[in-house]
N, C-alpha and C positions, 0 to 999 in steps of 0.2 A: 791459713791452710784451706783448701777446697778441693773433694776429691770425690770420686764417685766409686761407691764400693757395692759388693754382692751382697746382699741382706743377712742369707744364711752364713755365709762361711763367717760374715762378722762376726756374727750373734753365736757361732761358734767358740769364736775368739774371745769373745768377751766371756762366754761362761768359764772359757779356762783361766782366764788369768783374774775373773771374780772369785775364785776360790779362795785368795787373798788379801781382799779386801772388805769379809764381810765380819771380823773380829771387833770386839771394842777394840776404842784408842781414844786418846787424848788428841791426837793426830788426824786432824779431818786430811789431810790429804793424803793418807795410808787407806784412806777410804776411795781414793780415787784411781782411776786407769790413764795412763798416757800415750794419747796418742802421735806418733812420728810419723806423718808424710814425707817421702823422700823416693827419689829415684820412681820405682812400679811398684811399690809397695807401700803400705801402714802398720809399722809397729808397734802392739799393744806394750805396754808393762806394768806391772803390778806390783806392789812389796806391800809387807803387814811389819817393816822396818827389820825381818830376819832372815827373813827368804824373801827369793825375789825372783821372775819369772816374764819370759819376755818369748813373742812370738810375731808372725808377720802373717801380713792377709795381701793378696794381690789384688791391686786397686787397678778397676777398669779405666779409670783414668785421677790423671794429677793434673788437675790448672793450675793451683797454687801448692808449692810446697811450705812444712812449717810444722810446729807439733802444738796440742792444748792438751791441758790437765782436766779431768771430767769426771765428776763425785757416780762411779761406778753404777748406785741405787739408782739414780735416774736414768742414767743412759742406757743398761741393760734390758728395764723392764718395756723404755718407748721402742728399740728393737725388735723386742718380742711380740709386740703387738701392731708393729707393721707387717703388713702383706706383700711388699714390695718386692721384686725380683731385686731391685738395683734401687741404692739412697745415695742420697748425696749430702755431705758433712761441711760442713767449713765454718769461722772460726773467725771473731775479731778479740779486740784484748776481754771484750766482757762475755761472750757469747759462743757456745758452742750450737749451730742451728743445725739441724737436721730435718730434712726435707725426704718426704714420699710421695705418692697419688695421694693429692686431697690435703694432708698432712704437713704441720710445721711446729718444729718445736725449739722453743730457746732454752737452752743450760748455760746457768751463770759456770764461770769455768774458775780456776783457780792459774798462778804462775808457777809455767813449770821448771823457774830457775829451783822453788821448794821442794822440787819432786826429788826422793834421795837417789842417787846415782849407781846405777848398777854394776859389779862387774862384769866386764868383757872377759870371752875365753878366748885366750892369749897362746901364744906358741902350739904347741903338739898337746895330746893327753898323754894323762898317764898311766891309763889306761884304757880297754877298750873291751866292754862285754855285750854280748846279743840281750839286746831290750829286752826280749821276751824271758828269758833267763833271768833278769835282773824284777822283772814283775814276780816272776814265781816266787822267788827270794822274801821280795818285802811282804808279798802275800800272808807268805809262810810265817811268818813273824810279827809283824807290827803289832797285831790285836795284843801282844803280848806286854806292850809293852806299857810299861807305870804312868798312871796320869794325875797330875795334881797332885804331887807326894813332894814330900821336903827334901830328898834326896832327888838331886836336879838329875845327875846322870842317869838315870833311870827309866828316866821322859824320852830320852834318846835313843836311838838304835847303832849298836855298834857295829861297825864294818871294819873288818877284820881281814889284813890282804898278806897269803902266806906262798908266794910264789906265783905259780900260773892257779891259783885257786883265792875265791874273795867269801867268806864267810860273812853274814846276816846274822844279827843275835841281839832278841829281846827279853825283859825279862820285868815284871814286877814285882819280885822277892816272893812269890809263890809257883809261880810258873816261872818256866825258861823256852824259849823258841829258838831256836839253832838253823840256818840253813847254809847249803852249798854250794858255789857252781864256778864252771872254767872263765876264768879270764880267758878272752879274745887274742890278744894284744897287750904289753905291758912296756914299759919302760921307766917303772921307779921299783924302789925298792918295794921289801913289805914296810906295813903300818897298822894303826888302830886309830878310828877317828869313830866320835860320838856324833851323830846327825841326829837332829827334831824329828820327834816323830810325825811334826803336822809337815814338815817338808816331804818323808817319805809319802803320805797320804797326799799331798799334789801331785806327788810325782805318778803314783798305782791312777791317781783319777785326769789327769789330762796328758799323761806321756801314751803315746801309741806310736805304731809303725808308720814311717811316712809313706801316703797313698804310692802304689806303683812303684816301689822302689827297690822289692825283694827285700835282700835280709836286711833287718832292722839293729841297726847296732848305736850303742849308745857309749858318747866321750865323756869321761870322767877325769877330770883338773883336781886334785889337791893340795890346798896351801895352807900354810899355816895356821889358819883362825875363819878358812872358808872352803866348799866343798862346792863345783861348779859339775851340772851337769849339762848333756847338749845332745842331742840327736837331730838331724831336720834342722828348721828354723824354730827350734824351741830351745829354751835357756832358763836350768833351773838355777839356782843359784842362794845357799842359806849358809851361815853364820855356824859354827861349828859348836856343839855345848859342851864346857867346860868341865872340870871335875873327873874324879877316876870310878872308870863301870866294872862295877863290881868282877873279882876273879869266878868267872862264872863256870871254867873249865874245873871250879873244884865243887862245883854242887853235880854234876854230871856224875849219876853210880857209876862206877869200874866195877862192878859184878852184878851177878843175879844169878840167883837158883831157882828161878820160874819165867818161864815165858809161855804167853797165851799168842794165838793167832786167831784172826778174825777177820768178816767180810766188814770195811769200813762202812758202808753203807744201813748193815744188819744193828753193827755197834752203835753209830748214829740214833738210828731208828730207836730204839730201845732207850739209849741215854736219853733222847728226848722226854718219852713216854711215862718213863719211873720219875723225872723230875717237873712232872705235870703234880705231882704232890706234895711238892717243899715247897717252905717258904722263906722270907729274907732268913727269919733268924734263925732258918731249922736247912741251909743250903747244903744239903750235904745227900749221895746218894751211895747204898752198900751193895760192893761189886762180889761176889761169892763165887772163884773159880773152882771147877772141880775138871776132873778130867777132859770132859766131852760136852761140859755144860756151864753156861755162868748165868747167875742168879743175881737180875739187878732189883733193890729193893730201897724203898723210899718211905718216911711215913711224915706228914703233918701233922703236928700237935691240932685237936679237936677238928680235923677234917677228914684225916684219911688215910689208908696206906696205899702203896702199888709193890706187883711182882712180876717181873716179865724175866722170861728165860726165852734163851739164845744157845745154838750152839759153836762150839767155840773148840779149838784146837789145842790142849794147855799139857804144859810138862811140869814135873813139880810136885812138891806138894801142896793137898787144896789150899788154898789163902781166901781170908774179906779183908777188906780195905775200903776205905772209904775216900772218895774223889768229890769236889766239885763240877758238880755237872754241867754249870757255866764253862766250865777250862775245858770243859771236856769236847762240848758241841764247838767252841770256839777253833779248836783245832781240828776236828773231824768235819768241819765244813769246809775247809779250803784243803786238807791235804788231798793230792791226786791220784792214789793208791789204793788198786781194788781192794787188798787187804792188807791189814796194819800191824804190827809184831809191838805186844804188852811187854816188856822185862820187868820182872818184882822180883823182892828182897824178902823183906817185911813189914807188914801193915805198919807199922810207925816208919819207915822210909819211901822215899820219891819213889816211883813210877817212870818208865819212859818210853812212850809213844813215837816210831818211828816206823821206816820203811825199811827194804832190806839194807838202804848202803847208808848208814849213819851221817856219813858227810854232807849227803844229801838233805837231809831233816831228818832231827829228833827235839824229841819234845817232853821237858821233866817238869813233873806235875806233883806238888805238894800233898801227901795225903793228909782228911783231914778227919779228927775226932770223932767215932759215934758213939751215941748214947744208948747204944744197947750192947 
């Protein structure tokens, strides 16, 4: 291989598709990027052996065409630290060299008959949603969802497709994260598929709009045991997780006899502020609505208490209840909604934070024990 490429838009490429390759593994070539010279282009690819992710850069020129395997830790950070408008790569069975002003550098390479093989997106999708709809979505949820827990489905995100409408849903058995939006385009039926949540988190940090190109829409392939996405010349591609995610449609309350309204921003603000005095083993803050006023209150064993009031729009009668203020800032930092509608029950029952149209986002929150 010998090719001469842009410096930046590489070193853009390679930070995307080093998103997965920087994991332990037993597997030194999951540690590596592969590169494809062919036709005007070079094709990065990446995998961590579950997701897999693949993009192209246009190459100012190709002498020789050909692909090498390249342990990613080296070759991104000698990137980084060229100045060069334009480098030039090429490649024999030991060597990946890389040339700038001044600069040369050899990387042992590895064979890329070992590099595991990716799917191709194949035929038509099956369907088709605006990217930027499909960011909001995973936004709205991922944080949500269980890490490192012995219930593997829960690590996942399910996608949930009921028509011309594709539901988002995470959850860690305390919280739930719900969202909504219109398919584009369809041509399968409905389903449920469980995706990794480090897949969706590749996808929120290097999927964007292709430059120039108006509306951003992004193809979605489901098969049996994998879940391919594709927008542009990007190709995300991950392994589907097994097992059944929880019937999450029966923790969602069907009633309430209290709803509060509030500026998210105001609520934000405050929840941060009273949880400036918890600590791990005291994480809990007391929410006190009353009509026109809510009373958020916090105390630290041997450091302190806090009391900030807010005013607040509420029906009902008054209620305390108590919330994790982690769950709380987690969702009132990404939802988009100048103000956010509270529905309670009672203090020993969930909470759920939404906006006016539920299919859009809602959000059910564990309440949790205080000690006064």
């Amino acid at each position: 291989m010998k090719t001469i490429l842009p410096r930046q838009e590489f070193q853009d490429a390679l930070n995307a598709v080093a998103t997965l390759t920087g994991g332990r593994t037993t597997r030194p070539i999951l540690g590596c990027v592969k590169l494809n010279a062919a036709g005007e282009q070079v094709e990065l690819s990446a995998t961590d052996g579950e997701a897999g992710l693949r993009l192209s850069v246009p190459a100012l020129s190709i002498e020789k065409e050909g692909e090498i395997v390249v342990p990613a830790d080296r070759l991104l950070p000698i990137i980084r630290e060229l100045e060069d408008v334009e480098i030039s790569l090429e490649s024999d069975e030991r060597y990946c060299i890389i040339k700038g002003e001044g600069s040369e550098f050899h990387i042992f390479v590895m064979d890329p008959v070992d590099f595991p093989p990716l799917p191709e997106f194949e035929d038509e999708p099956d369907l088709i949603i605006d990217g930027n709809e499909l960011r909001r979505m995973i936004s709205l949820t991922l944080y949500a969802a269980a890490r490192e827990t012995s219930r593997y489905a829960i690590n996942g995100v399910l996608w949930e497709k009921h028509d011309k409408r594709l539901f988002v849903i995470a959850t860690d058995g305390r919280r739930l994260a719900r969202a909504g939006g219109v398919v584009s385009k369809s041509s399968s039926g409905n389903f449920e598929v469980i995706i990794p949540a480090k897949a969706m988190s590749v996808f929120e940090r290097v999927f964007a709009p292709v430059r120039d190109a108006g509306d951003w829409d992004v193809q979605i392939k489901v098969m049996p045991n994998q879940v391919i996405l594709r927008t542009g010349d990007r190709i995300l591609s991950t392994v589907l997780v097994e097992g059944n995610f929880p019937k999450y449609d029966d923790v969602i309350p069907k009633e309430h006899s209290k709803r509060a309204r509030i500026g998210r921003d105001v609520l934000l603000g405050a929840v941060k502020r009273a949880a400036l005095l918890t600590t791990e083993d005291s994480r809990a803050i007391k929410l006190a609505f009353e009509e026109e006023l809510l009373v958020i209150t916090s105390q630290a064993p041997e450091q302190g208490d806090a009391r900030v009031e807010v005013p607040v729009s509420y029906e009902g009668e008054p209620l305390t209840i108590g919330f994790n203020p982690v769950f709380l800032n987690d969702a009132l930092r990404v939802i988009p909604f100048e103000e956010v509608i509270i529905d309670l029950h009672e203090n020993f029952r969930p909470g759920v934070l939404r906006g006016e149209d539920k299919n859009e986002f809602l959000y059910v929150i564990m309440p949790v024990s205080l000690s006064t």
